[in-house]
C-alpha positions as CSV (number, residue, x, y, z in Angstrom):
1,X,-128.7,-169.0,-96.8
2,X,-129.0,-170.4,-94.0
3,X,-132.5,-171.9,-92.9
4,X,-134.0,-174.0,-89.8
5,X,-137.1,-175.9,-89.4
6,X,-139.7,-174.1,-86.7
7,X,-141.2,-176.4,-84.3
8,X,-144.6,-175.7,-84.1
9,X,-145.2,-176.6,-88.3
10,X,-145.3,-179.7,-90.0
11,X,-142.1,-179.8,-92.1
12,X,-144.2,-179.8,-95.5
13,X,-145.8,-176.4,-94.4
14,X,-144.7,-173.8,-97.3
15,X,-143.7,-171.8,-93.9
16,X,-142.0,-174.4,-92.0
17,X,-138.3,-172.7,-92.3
18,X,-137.6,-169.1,-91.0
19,X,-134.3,-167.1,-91.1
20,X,-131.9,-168.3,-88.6
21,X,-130.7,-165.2,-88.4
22,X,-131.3,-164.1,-84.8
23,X,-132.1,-160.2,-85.0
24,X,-134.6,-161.3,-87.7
25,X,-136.4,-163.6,-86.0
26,X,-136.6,-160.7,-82.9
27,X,-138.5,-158.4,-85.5
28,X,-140.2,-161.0,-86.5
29,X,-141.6,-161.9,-83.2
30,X,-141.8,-158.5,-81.8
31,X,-144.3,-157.7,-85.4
32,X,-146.4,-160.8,-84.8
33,X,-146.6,-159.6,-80.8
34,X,-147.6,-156.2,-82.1
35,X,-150.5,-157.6,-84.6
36,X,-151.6,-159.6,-81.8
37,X,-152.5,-157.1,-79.2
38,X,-153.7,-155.0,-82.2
39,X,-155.9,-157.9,-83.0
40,X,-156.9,-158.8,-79.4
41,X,-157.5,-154.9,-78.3
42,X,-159.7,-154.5,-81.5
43,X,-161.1,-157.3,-83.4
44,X,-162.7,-158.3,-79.6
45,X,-164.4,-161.7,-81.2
46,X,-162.5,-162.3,-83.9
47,X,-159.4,-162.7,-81.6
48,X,-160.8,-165.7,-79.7
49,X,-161.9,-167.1,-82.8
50,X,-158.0,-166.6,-83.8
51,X,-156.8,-168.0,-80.6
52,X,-158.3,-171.7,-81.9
53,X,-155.7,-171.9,-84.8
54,X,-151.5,-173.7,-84.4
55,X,-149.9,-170.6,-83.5
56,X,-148.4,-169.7,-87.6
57,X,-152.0,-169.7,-89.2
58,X,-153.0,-167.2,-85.3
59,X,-149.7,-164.9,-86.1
60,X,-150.5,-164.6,-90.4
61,X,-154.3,-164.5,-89.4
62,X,-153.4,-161.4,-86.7
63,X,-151.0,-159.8,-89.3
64,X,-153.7,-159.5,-91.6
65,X,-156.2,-158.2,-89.8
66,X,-153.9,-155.2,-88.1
67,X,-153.3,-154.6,-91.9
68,X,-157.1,-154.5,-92.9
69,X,-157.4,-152.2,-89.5
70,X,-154.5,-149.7,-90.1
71,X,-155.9,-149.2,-93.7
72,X,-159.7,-148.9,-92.9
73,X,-158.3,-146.5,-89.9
74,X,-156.4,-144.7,-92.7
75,X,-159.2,-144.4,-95.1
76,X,-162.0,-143.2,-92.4
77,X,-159.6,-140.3,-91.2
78,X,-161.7,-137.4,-92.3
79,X,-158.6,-134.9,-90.7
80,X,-156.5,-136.3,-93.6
81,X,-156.4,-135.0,-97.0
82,X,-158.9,-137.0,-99.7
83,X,-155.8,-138.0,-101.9
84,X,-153.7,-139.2,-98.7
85,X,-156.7,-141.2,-97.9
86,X,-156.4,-142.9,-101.3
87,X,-153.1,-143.9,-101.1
């Protein structure tokens, strides 16, 4: 497979390759854009706090909280069955 080094990491960062495949990094990007403005519209503070990390530690650090939030969101949705909620 076919592998290049990203610019913005060190090369010995455990995420320093990504796919060179083009489409992939698109979805890639275009996730890590949509976790950010889910991040920046509702974590208020805790984006700004994100904003001070090198931009893969900001994207993972965005990714997770839009995770936390869609699952919280999920599990507080009283219209939804008790045994949807759970998963």
């Amino acid at each position: 497979m076919s592998r290049k080094l990203a610019t913005s990491v060190p090369s010995n960062h455990p995420g320093a390759f990504a796919e060179s495949v083009p489409a992939q990094g698109r979805e890639l990007e275009a996730a890590y854009r949509l976790c950010r403005a889910i991040a920046r519209h509702q974590a208020k503070n805790f984006y700004y706090a994100f904003l001070a990390l090198p931009r893969p530690k900001h994207n993972a650090i965005c990714a997770v909280y839009a995770f936390m939030r869609q699952a919280d969101d999920l599990s507080d949705d009283e219209s939804l069955p008790i045994a949807t909620r759970r998963g």
